[in-house]
C-alpha positions in Angstrom: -6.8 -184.1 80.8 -5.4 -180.9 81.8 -5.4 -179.2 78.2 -9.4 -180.4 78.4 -10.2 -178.6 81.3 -8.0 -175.5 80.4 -10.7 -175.6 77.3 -13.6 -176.0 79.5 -12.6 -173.4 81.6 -11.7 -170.8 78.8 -15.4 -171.8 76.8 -16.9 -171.1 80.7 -15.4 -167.8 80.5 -16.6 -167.0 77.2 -19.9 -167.8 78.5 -19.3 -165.7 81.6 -18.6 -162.6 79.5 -21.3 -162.9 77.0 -23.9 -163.2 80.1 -22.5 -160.0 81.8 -22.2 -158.0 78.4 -26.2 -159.1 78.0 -26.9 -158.1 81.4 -25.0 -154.5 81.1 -26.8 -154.1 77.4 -30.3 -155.2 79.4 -29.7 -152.5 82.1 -28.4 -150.1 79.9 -31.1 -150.8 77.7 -33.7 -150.8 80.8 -32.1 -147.3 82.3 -32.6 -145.8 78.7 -36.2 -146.6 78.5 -37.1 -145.8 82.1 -35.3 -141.6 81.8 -37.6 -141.8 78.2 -40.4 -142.8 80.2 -39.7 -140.6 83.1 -39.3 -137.6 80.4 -42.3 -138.4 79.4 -44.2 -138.5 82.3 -42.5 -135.2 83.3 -43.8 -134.0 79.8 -47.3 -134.9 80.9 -47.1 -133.5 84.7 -45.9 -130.1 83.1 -49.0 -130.4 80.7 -51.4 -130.9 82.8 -50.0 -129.0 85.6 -49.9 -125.9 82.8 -54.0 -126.6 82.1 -54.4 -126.6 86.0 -52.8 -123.2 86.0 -54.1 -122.0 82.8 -57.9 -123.1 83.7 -57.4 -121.6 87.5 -56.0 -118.0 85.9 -59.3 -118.3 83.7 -61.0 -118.8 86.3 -60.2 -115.9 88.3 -60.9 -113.7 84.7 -64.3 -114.9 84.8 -64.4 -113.8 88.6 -63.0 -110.3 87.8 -65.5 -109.7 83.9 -68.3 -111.5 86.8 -68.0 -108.4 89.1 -67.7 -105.7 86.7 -70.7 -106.9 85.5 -72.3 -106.8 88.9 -71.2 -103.4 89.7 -72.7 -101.9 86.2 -76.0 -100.3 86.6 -78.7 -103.2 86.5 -81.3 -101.2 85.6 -79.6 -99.5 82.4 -77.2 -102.5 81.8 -74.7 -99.8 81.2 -71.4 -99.5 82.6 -71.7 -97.4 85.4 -69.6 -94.4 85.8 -70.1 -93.6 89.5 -67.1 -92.8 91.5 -68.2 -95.1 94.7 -68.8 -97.9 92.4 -65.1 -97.2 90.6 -63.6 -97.2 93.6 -64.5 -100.3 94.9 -63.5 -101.9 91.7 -60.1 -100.3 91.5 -57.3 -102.6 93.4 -60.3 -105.0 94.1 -58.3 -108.2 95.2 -59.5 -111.6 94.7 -58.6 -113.5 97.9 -56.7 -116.3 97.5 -58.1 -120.0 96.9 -56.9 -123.4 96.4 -58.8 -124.4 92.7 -57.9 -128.1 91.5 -54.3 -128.2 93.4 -53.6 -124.5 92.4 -53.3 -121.5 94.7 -54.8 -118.9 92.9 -55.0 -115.3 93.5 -55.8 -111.9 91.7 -56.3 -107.6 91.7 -58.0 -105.8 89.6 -56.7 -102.1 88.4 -58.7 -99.5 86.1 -56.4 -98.6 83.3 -58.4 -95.6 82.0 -56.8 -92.2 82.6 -53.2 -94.1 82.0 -51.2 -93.3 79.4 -51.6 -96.0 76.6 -48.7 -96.7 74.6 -50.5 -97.2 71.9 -51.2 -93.3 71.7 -47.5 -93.3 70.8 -48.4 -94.9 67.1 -47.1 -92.3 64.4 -48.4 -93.3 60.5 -46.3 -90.2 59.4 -42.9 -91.5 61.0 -43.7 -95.1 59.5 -43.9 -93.9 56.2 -40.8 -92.1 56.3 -37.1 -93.6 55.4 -34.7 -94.3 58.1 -32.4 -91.9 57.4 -35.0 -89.3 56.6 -35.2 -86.9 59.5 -37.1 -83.7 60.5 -36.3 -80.0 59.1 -37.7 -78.7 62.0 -35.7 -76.0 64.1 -36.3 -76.1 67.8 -38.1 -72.2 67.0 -40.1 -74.0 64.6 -41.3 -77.0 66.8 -41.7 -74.6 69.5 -44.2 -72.3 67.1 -45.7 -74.9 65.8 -46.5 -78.0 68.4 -48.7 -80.7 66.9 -50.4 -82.9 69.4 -48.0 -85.8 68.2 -45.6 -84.5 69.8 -47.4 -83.0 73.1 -48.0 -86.9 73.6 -44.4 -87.7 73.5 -43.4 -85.2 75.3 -45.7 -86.6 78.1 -44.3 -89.9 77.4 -40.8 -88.5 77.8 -41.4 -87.0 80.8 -43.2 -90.9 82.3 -40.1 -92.1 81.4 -38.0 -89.4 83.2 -39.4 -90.5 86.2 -38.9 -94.1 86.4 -37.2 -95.5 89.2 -35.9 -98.7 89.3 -38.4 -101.5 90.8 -36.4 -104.5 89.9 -33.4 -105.6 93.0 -31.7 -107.0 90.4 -31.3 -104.3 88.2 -30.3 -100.9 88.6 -30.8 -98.1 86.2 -29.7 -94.8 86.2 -32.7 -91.7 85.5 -33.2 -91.7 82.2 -32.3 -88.4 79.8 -34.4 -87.2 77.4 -32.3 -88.5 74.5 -32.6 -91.8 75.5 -36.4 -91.3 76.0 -36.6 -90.0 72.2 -34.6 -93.4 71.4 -36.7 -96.0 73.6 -40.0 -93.8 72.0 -38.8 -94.1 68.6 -38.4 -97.8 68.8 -41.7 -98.1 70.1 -43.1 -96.3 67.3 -41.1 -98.6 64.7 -42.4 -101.6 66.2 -46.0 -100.8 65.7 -44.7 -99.9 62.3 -46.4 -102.4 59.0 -43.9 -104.3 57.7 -44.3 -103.2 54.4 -43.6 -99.9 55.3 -40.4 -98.0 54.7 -39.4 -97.8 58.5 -40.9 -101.2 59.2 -39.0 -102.9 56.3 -35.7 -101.5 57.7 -36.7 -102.9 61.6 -36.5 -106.3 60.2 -34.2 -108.6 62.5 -34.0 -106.0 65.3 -36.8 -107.8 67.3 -37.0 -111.0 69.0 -40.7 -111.3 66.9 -39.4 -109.9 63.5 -38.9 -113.6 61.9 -41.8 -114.8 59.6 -41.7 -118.0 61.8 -41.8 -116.8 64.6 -44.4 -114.0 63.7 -46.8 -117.0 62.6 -45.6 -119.5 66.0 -46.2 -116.7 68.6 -48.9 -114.0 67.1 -49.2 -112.1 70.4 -45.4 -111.3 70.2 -45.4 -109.9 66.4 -44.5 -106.7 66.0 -46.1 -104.6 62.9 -48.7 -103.5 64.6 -50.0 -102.5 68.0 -49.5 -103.0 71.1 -51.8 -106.0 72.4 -50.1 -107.0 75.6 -48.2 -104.9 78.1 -45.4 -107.5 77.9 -44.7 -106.8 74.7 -42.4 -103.9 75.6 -40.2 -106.3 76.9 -39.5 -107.2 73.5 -39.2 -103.8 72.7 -34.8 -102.6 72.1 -33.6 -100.2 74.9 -36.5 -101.8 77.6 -34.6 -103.7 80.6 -36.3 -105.8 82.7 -36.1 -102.9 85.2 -37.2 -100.4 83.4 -40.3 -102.5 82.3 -41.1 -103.6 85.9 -41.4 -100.0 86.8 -42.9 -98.3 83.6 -46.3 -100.9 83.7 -47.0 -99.0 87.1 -47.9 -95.7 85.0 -48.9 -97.1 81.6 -51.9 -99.0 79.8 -52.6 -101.5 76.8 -55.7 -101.1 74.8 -57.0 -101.0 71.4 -57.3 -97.6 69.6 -58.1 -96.1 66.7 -55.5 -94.8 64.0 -56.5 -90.7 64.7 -54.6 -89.2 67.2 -57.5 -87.1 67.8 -59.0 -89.8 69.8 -56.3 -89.8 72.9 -58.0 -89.2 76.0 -57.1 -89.4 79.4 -60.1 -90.1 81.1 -60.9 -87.6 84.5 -62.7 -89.9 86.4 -59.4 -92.1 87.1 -56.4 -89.8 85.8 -53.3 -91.7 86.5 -50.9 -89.6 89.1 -48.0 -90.3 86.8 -49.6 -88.4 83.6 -50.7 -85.8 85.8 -47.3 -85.6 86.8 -46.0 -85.3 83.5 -48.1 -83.0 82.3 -47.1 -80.8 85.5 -43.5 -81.8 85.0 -43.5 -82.2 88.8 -43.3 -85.4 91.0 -46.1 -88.5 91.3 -46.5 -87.7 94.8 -47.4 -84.5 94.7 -49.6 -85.0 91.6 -51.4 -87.9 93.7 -51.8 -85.1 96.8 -53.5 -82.6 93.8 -55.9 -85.3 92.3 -56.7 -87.2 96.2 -58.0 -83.0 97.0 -60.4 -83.3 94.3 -61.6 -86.6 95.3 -64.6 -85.3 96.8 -66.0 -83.7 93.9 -69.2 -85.8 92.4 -69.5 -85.3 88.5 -67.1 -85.5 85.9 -67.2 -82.2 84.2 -66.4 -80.7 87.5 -63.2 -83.0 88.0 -62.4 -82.3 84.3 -62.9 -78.3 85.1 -60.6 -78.7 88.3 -58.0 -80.8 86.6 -57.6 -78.2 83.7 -57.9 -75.2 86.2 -54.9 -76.8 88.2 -52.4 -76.7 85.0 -53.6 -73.5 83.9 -53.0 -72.0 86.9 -49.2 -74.0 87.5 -48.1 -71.6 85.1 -45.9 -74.0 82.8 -47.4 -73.4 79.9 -47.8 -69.6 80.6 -45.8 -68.4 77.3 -47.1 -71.7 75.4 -50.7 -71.1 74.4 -50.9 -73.6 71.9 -50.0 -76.6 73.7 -51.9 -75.3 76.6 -55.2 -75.8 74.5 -54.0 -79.3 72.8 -53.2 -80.4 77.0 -57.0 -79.2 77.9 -58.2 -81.3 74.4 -56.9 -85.1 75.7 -58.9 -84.6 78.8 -62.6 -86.3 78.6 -64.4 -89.1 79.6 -63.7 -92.7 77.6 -67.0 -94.4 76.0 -65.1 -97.5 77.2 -63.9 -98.6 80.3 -60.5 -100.7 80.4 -59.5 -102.4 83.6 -55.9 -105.0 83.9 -56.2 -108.0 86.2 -53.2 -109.2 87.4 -53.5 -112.6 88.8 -51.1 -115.1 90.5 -51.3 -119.2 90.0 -48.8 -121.6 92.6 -48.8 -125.4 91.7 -45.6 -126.7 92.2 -43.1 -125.6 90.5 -44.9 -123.0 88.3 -45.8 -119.6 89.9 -46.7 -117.8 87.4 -48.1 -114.4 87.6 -50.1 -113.5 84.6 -52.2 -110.4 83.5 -55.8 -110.1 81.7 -56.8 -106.6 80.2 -60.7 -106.1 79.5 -62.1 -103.6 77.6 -66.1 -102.9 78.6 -68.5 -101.2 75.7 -71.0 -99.0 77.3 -73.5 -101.7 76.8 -71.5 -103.7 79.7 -70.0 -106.0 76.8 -66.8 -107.4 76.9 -65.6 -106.0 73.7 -61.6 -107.0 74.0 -59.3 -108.8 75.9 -55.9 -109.7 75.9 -54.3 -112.2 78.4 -50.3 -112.6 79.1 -47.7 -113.5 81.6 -45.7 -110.7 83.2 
């Protein structure tokens, strides 16, 4: 009798473990498929939170290409090139609205009369081999300046100016060699890849992988500039130097010539004004608010070029006095960046739009990114 229960109770204990081993595998099993579940629910919050935010930013582009088009002469349909109307339009902020559970904001910016990195593009340099390098004595270069490198001298001196806008990061000013390094990789990245000098830049860039060049088009390099962001992606670019170097510079398409840089009058950045000065942004700002007042554009264009003249830097340098006076004109286009800003949740996501208007008042190119 005793041995039969013994058995009894070892067969109950059998029993025992078996049910708490199918209960642990049950919850275990249960716990599984509830984080898969959760995971994918959290897969489709962040979707359609990203559409939310993606539709809102949209939205506020439509807002922005909505009042350029309302502030372009209705009876022309042309864009309209007064100063008043310019005016209103430059820093024009967007005020801030909830649309479908996202707080959405934005400003508007004229990027005309910037300096447009893509000015920096140099066919010559990407045909050349890495190692090749220039002949060229400093007597020679000064004898002979080509407009080339007038513009990267004026890019040189943007970059010599940068100040840090990033409390995270710190840079010290930056020396002219290392603005002819930063340049120079700018240039390769808008190098072709079959090109000698694009060939070699293979694997220096984030975007230089075929896959990735196929996966994320607006990051390739081989070619222009189509996003301000980009330069992140660019070697020798912090995150500081970035923050502060898309206060003075533009994005937009141009043509291969070099003879078609212009640096439009009507809304001449401070900081090219500055460079082409070689004096502070301040005090180029003071120089260009003075001639504020002045009501056409060939007057503003004869002021500008009388005040550089008359600074006396390029006193002994004739010839790059008279390729400065050729990049100033008056654009056929008009190019504006919005910057807007989209809170929902955990995303805030600030995000830029650049437009490029035709004279016909078309949108003729855009380009949207975040920052």
């Amino acid at each position: 009798m005793i041995i039969k229960i013994y058995k009894n109770d070892n067969a109950k204990g059998a029993a025992l473990i078996t049910a708490l081993l199918f209960v642990v595998l049950s919850v275990s099993i249960s716990t599984i498929l509830f984080m898969i579940m959760q995971v994918e629910l959290g897969f489709a919050d962040l979707m359609i939170s990203g559409d939310r935010v993606q539709n809102s930013l949209k939205y506020v582009e439509s807002e922005a290409i909505a009042l350029l088009n309302r502030r372009n002469s209705k009876n022309t349909n042309k864009i309209s090139n007064n100063d008043a109307n310019q005016k209103i339009i430059n820093n024009y902020r967007f005020r801030s609205q909830i649309i479908d559970y996202v707080k959405v904001s934005g400003k508007l910016e004229i990027q005309s009369g910037k300096f447009n990195i893509n000015y920096l593009y140099d066919r010559e340099l990407c045909n050349k081999q890495p190692n090749q390098t220039s002949t060229n004595t400093d007597s020679d270069e000064a004898k002979n300046v080509t407009k080339k490198e007038v513009i990267k001298e004026i890019f040189t001196n943007i970059l010599m100016m940068l100040e840090s806008s990033s409390d995270s990061e710190n840079f010290d000013f930056i020396t002219p060699e290392q603005a002819n390094k930063i340049i120079y990789n700018i240039q390769s990245w808008m190098c072709s890849a079959d090109s000698p000098l694009g060939e070699s830049m293979k694997g220096l860039y984030l975007s230089s992988k075929e896959d990735e060049k196929s996966q994320w088009p607006y990051r390739s390099a081989a070619q222009k500039l189509i996003g301000i962001s980009e330069l992140k992606l660019i070697k020798g670019i912090s995150e500081g130097m970035y923050r502060s170097l898309i206060e003075y510079v533009g994005v937009w398409p141009t043509s291969k010539s070099i003879n078609n840089v212009t640096f439009d009058v009507r809304f001449l950045s401070p900081a090219v004004f500055a460079a082409i000065l070689e004096e502070d942004v301040n005090s180029a700002k003071s120089k260009l608010d003075n001639l504020s007042q002045i009501k056409t554009s060939s007057e503003k264009k004869k002021a500008i070029l009388k005040l550089i003249e008359s600074s006396g830097i390029y006193k002994d340098q004739k010839q790059k006095l008279t390729i400065i006076k050729g990049l100033f004109g008056i654009e056929k286009k008009l190019h504006y960046i919005l910057y807007s800003e989209a809170i929902q949740g955990r995303f805030n996501i600030t995000a830029y739009s650049m437009l490029s208007f035709t004279n016909n008042a078309n949108v003729e190119w855009r380009s949207f990114g975040v920052l």
